[in-house]
C-alpha positions as CSV (number, residue, x, y, z in Angstrom):
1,X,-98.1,8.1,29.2
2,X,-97.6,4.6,30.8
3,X,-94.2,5.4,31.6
4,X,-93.6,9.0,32.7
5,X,-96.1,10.6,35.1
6,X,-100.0,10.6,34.7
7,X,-101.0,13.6,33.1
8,X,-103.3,15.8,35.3
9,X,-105.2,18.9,35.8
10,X,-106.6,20.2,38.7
11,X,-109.8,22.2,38.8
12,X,-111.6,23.7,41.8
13,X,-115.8,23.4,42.0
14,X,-117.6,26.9,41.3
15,X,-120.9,27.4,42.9
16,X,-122.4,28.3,39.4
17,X,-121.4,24.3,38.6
18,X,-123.9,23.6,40.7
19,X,-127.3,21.9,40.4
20,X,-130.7,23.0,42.5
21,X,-128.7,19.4,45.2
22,X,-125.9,21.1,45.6
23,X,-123.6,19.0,44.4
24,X,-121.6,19.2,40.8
25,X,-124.2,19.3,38.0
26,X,-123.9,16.2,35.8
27,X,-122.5,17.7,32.7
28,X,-119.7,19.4,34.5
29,X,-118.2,16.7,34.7
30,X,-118.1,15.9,31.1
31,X,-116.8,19.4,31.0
32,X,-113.7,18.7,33.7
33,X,-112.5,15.6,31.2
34,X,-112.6,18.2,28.2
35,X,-110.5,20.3,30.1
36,X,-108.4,17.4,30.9
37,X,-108.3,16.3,27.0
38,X,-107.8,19.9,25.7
39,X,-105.0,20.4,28.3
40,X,-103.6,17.3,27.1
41,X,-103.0,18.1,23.6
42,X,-101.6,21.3,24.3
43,X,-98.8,20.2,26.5
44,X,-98.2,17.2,24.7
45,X,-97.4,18.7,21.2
46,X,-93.4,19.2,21.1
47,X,-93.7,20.5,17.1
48,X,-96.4,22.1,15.4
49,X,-99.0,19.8,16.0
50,X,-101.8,18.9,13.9
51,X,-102.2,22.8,12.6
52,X,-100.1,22.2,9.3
53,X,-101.9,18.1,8.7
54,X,-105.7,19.6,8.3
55,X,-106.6,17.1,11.1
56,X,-108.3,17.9,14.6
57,X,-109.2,15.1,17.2
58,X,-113.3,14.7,17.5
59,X,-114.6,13.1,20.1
60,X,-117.0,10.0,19.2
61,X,-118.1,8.4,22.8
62,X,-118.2,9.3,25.9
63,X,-119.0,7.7,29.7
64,X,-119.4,8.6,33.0
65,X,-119.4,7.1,36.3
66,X,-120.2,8.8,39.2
67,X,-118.7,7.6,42.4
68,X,-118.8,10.7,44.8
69,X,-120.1,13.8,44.9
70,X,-118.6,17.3,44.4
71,X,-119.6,19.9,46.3
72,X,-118.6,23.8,46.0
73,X,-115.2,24.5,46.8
74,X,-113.7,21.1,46.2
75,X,-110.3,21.1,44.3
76,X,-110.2,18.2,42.4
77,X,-107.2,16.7,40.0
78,X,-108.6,15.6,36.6
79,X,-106.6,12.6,35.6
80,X,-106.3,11.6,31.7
81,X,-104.0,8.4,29.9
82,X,-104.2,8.0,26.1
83,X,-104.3,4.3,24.7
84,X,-103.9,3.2,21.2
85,X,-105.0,0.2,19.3
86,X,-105.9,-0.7,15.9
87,X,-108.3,0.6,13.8
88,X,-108.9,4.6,13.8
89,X,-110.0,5.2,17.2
90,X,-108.1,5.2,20.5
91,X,-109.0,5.8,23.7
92,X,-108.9,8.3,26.5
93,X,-109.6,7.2,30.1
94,X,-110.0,10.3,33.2
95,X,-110.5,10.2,36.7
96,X,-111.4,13.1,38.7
97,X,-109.9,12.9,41.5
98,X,-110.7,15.0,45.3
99,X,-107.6,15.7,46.9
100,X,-107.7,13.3,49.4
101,X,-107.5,10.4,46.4
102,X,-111.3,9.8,46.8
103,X,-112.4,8.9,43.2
104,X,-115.3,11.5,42.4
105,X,-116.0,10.3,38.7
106,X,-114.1,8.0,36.0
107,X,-114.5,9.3,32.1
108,X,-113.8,6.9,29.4
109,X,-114.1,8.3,25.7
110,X,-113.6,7.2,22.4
111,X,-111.9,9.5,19.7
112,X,-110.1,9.9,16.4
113,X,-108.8,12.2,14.5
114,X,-110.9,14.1,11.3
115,X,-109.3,15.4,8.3
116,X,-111.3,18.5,8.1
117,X,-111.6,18.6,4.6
118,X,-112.7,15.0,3.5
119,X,-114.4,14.8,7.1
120,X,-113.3,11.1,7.3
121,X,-111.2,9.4,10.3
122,X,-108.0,9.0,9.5
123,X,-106.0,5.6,9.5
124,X,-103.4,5.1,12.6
125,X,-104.2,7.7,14.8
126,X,-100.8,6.7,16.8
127,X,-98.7,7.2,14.0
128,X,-100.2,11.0,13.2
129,X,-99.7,11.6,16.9
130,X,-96.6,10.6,16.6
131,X,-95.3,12.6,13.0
132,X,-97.0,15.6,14.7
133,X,-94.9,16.1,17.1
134,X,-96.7,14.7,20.1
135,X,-95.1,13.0,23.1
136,X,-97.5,9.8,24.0
């Protein structure tokens, strides 16, 4: 995603979000970066995706840091860049953004991708992105 646009969703705060502060309740935020990441692998799938390998991402780690608070009625943009190394894992990396580019929270999480029926990571996660039609 390095070279084209960062992918990004934007998401306004409900007042059901909420905790008894008034700001964004913690785990929200966790929520926003699964939007972000489920969002993601819809829009980035030219082909069939991973439907016909018997493999589905699962998330392993996950991190937040807060940096500002949300409050009801905020819009915010919900940032997301895929990174691959070695191994089976690769990496996602969020930000969630308010509008005026004031950095609310930063998500980093750790994935790979599970062949359901073994329920082992599978080798070269790139490379399945890649033969599944996926545009990274």
């Amino acid at each position: 995603m390095s070279q084209r646009e960062q992918y990004s969703v934007r998401i306004k705060v409900r007042h059901y979000e909420l905790d008894t502060l008034g700001h964004l309740n913690h785990a929200v935020y966790h929520q926003y970066g699964e939007v972000a990441r489920l969002e993601w692998f819809n829009d980035a799938c030219e082909g069939k995706g991973f439907a016909d390998k018997n493999i589905a991402p699962v998330l392993l780690e996950t991190r937040v840091k807060f940096r500002r608070e949300l409050r009801e009625g905020d819009t915010v943009d919900v940032t997301l860049d895929v990174t691959f190394g070695d191994g089976k894992t690769f990496e996602m990396y969020s930000e969630i953004r308010k509008l005026d580019g004031t950095v609310a929270a930063e998500i980093e999480c750790v994935l790979g991708l599970m062949d359901l029926e073994r329920r082992k990571l599978v080798r070269n996660p790139k490379e399945q992105f890649v033969e599944a039609g996926f545009s990274i």
